[in-house]
VOGU-3710 file (C-alpha; in Angstrom, 3 decimals, decimal comma):
1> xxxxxxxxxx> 113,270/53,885/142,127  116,800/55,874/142,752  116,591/59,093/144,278  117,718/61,966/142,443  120,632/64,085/143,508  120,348/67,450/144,610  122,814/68,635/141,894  123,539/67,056/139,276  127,297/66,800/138,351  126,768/69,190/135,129
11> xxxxxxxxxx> 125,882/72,272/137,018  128,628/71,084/140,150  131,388/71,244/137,156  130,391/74,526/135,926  130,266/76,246/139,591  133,736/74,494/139,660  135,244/76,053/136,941  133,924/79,427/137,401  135,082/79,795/141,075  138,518/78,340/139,795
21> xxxxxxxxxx> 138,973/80,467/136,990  137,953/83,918/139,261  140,829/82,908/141,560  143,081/82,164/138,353  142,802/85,725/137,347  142,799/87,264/140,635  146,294/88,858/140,162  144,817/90,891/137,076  143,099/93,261/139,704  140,230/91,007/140,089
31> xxxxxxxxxx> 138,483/91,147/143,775  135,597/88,638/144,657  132,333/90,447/146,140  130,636/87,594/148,304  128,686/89,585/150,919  126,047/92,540/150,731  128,454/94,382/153,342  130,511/94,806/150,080  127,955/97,667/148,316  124,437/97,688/150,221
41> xxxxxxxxxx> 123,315/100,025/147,618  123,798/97,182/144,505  124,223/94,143/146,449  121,355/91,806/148,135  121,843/88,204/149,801  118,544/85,637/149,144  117,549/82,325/149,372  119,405/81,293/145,799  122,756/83,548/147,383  124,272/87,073/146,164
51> xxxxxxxxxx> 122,210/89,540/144,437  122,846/92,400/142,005  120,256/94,658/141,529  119,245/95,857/138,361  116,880/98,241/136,753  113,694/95,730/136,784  115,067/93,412/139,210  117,526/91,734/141,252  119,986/88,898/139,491  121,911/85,853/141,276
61> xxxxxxxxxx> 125,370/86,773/141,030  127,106/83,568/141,852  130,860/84,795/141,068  131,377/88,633/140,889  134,256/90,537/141,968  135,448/93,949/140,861  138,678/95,821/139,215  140,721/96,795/142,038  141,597/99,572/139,262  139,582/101,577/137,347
71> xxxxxxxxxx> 140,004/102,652/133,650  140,508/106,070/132,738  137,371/108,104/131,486  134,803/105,311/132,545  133,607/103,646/135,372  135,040/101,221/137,924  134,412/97,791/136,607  132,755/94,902/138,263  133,203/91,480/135,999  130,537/88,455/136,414
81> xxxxxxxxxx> 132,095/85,357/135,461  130,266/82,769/134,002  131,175/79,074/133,124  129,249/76,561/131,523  130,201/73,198/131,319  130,489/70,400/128,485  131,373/67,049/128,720  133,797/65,410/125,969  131,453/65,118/122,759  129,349/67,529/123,904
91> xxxxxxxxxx> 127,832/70,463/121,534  129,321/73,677/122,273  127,862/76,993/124,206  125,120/78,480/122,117  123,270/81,663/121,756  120,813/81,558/124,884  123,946/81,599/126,718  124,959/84,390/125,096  121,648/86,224/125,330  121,619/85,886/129,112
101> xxxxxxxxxx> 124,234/87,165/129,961  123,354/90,169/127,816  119,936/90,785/129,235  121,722/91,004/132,708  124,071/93,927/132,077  121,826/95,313/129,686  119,698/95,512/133,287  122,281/96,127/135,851  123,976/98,753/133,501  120,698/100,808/133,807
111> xxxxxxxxxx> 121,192/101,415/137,648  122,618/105,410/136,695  123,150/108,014/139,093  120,430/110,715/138,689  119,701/114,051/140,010  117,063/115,989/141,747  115,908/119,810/141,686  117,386/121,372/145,438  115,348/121,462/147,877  114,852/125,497/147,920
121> xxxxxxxxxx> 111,890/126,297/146,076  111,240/126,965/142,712  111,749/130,923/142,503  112,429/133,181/139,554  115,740/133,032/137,421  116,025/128,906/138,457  117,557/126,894/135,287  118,015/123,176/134,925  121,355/123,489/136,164  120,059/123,814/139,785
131> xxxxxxxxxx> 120,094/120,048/140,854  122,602/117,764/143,190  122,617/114,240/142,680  120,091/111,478/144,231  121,724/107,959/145,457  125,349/107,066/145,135  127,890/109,704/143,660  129,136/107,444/141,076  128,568/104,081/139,104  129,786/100,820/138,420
141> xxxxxxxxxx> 130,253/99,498/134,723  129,057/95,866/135,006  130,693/93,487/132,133  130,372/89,446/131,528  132,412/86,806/131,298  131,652/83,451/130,078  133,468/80,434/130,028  133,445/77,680/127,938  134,803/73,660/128,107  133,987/73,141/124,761
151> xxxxxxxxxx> 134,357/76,617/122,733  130,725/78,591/121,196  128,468/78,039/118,203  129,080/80,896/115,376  125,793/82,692/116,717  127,262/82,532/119,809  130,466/84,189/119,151  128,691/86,772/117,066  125,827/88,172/119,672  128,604/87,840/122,715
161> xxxxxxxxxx> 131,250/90,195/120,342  128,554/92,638/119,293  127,586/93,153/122,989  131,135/93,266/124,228  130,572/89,849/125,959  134,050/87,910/126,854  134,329/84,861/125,728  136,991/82,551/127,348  137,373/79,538/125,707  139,565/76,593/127,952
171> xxxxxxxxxx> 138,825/73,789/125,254  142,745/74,444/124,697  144,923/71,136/125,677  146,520/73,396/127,818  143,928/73,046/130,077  143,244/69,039/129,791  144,595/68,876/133,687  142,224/71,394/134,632  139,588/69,694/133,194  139,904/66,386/134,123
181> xxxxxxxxxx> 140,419/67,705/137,659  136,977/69,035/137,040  135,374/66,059/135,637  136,973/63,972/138,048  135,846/66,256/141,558  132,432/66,874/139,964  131,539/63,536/139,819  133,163/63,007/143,571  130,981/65,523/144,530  128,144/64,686/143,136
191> xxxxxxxxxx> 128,377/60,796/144,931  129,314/62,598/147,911  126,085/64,637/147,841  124,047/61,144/147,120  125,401/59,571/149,651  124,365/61,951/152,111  120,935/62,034/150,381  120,568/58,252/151,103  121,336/59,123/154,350  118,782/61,698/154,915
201> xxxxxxxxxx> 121,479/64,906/155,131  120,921/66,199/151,788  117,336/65,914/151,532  117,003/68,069/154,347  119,465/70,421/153,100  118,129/73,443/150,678  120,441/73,298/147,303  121,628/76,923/147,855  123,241/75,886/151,380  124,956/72,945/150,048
211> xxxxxxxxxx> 125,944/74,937/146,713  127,407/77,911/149,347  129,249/75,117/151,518  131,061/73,940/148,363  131,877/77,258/146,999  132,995/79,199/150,608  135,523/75,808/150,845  136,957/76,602/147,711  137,255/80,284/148,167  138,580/79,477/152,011
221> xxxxxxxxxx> 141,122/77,732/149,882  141,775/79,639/146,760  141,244/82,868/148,344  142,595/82,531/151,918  139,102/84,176/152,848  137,355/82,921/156,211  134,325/82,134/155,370  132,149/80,822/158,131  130,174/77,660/155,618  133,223/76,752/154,596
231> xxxxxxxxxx> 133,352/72,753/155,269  136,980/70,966/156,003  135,265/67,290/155,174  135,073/68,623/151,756  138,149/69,040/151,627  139,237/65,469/150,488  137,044/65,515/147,734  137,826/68,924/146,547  142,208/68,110/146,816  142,506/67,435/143,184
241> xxxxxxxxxx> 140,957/70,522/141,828  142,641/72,466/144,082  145,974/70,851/143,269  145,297/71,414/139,405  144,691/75,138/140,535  147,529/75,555/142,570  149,994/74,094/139,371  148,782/76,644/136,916  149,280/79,717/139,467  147,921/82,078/137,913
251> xxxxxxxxxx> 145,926/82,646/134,315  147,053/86,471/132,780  144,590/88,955/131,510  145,096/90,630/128,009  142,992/93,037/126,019  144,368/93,532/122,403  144,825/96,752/120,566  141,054/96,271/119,489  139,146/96,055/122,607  139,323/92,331/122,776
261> xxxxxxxxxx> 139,805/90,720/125,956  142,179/87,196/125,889  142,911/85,170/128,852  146,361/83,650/128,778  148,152/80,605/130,381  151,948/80,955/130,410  154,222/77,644/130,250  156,303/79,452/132,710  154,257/81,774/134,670  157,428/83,252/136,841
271> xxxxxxxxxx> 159,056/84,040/133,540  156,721/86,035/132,437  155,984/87,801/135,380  160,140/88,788/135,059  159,561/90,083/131,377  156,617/92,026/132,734  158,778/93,829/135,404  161,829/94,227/132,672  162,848/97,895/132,141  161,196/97,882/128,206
281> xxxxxxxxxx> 157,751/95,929/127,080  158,474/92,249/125,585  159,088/91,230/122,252  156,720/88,841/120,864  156,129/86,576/118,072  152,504/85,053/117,364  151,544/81,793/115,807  147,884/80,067/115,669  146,835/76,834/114,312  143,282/75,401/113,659
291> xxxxxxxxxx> 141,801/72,376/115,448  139,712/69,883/113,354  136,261/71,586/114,815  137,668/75,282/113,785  138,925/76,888/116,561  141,890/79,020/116,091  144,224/78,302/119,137  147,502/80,649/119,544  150,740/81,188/120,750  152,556/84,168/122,000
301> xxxxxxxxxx> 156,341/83,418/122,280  157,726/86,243/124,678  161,002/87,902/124,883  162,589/90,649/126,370  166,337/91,553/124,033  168,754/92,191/126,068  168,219/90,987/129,133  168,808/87,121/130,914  165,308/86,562/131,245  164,423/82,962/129,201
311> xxxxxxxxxx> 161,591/83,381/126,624  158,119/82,016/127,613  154,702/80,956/125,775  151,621/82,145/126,249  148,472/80,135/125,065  144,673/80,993/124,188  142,029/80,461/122,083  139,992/83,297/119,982  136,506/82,820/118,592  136,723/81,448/115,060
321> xxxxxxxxxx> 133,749/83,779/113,997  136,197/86,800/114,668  138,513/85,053/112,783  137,464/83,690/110,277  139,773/84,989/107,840  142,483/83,313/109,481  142,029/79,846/107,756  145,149/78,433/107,147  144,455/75,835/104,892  143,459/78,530/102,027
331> xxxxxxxxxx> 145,732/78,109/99,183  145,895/81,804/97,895  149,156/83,878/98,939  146,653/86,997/98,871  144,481/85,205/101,799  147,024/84,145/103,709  148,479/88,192/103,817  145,522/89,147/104,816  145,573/87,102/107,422  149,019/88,139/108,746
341> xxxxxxxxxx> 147,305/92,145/108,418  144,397/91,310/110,359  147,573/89,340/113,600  148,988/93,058/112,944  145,901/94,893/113,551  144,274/92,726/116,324  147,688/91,947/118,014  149,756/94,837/117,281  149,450/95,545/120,857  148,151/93,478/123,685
351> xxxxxxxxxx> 147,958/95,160/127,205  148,534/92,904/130,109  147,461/93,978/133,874  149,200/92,284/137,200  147,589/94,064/140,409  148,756/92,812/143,473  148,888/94,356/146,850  152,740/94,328/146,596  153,411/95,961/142,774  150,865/97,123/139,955
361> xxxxxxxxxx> 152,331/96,019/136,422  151,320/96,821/133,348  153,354/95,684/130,026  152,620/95,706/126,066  153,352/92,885/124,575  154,247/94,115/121,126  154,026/92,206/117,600  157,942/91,495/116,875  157,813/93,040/113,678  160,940/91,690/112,344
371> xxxxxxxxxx> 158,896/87,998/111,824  155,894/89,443/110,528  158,360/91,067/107,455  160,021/87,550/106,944  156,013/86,442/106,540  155,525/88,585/104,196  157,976/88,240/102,510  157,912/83,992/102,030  154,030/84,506/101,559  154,969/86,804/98,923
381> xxxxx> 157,379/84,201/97,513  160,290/86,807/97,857  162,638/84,394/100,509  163,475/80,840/100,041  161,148/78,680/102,012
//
């Protein structure tokens, strides 16, 4: 009988695409934690790799990094990411997921500062306001990511938006290179690991090591980080998804006037990095069309008047649940405006961060109101069409 694999090429694919997207949106602020030496007070290393600890326990933390930036009024933030693949025909990421990920930062989020009385006896005229603080003088706001090959069920969408769960859907065409790449060094990977199995290497080898190998390689790579277990002879097998990283450069972080957090792929990525250092925020003009299976997948076209700088797209996908009012193929005028209120609500505004050790940006990309009036006005059959 055939010997089983250590990892199968499912799980390889998702640890793929997770450790390639946290690099993707490193430039949004986004710093990778891989080592307890990073916060001994949260962080742990065991046998299944990097720890968080939580309220009731510790949770593996296989990609987490942290805002280089923190928000105003709240906490620093540190961002677990996710990813969960799905192979072509395969059903999409469902509410288990979902309820995971929740559990975890409903655990981790429970780690609070507190206080104790001082240490100087109890004596008369004492109040409750005669404490200091126990453990660390401040804490971190954990959120979630997750990623998705193949988009999320409607129950999904629904428990992940209540809970203020991301949800970053790369089922876009956009990303077929990425993808394939994927596919393609998963399965690579996983005859690489059966190979050594057959030869007695893997066997002897616990899963976590071998699953640490493959992710410090990528990270040497991705991240320029020296990691000790990272392995040159994966290198070879690893090229292609490292080449389909290297081609989209860099993936740009949005959160829209609503709270609602969008990852973006630019056709021009150095473009838009020029409208986001322009004197005034961008112009933009939004577009979205449904696939056959629902999902609404959109277009930002960017512009900054005035200035030399050539227009770019940007690209992603929102969760149809959210969205639902935006169906296109409804025949009545009054839906369709309602659907070009909800762009101006949602999109009205949508904040992009670029954080790198050489210049912090930070642009609005603004609804160009001057297309959303000529909507109106064909929808309302008040301009020639």
């Amino acid at each position: 009988m055939a010997r089983r694999a250590v990892i199968s090429s499912g799980v390889l694919k998702g640890y793929l695409l997770e450790e390639v997207v946290a690099s993707l949106i490193r430039n949004a602020g986004y710093r990778l934690l891989t080592r307890p030496e990073d916060d001994p007070h949260d962080l742990a290393l065991m046998g299944n790799g990097l720890q968080v600890r939580g309220r009731g326990g510790f949770h593996q933390a296989d990609v987490l990094g942290e805002l280089t930036w923190a928000p105003a009024f709240g906490n620093p933030i540190r961002l677990f990411i996710e990813a969960k693949w799905r192979g072509q025909g395969r059903g999409k990421v469902g509410i288990p997921e979902a309820r995971h990920a929740v559990g975890i930062l409903q655990d981790v989020n429970q780690m609070l500062v507190t206080v104790q009385a001082r240490s100087v006896g109890i004596g008369s005229g004492r109040t409750s306001e005669d404490v200091t603080n126990s453990g660390r003088g401040f804490c971190y706001s954990y959120r979630y990511a997750l990623c998705s090959t193949s988009g999320f069920t409607p129950g999904a969408q629904a428990y992940a938006l209540a809970h203020q769960v991301a949800l970053l859907d790369l089922s876009h065409h956009e990303y077929d290179e990425l993808r394939s790449a994927i596919d393609t060094v998963g399965d690579a990977l996983h005859d690489y690991i059966e190979r050594m199995e057959l030869a007695g290497i893997a066997s002897a080898t616990p899963r976590g090591q071998l699953l640490r190998r493959i992710r410090a390689t990528l990270r040497r790579e991705l991240w320029d980080l020296p990691l000790e277990e990272a392995d040159g002879g994966l290198l070879p097998v690893l090229r292609p998804l490292l080449e389909a990283a290297w081609n989209i450069g860099e993936l740009f972080v949005g959160v829209s006037a609503t709270g609602f957090v969008v990852l973006l792929k630019a056709d021009h990525a150095d473009r838009m990095i020029r409208h986001m250092q322009a004197p005034a925020d961008p112009w933009t003009s939004i577009h979205y069309q449904l696939d056959e299976d629902g999902a609404s997948n959109w277009r930002l076209t960017v512009s900054s008047p005035g200035d030399d700088i050539e227009p770019c797209r940007l690209f992603f996908v929102l969760p149809d649940a959210m969205l639902r009012v935006l169906d296109e193929q409804a025949e009545s005028s009054r839906r369709r405006a309602a659907a070009l209120n909800l762009k101006a609500q949602h999109f009205s505004r949508i904040t992009v961060y670029r954080i790198t050790d050489e210049k912090s940006l930070i642009c609005s990309l603004r609804l160009d109101e001057g297309w959303l009036r000529e909507a109106r006005r064909r929808l309302e059959g008040r301009a020639p069409r």
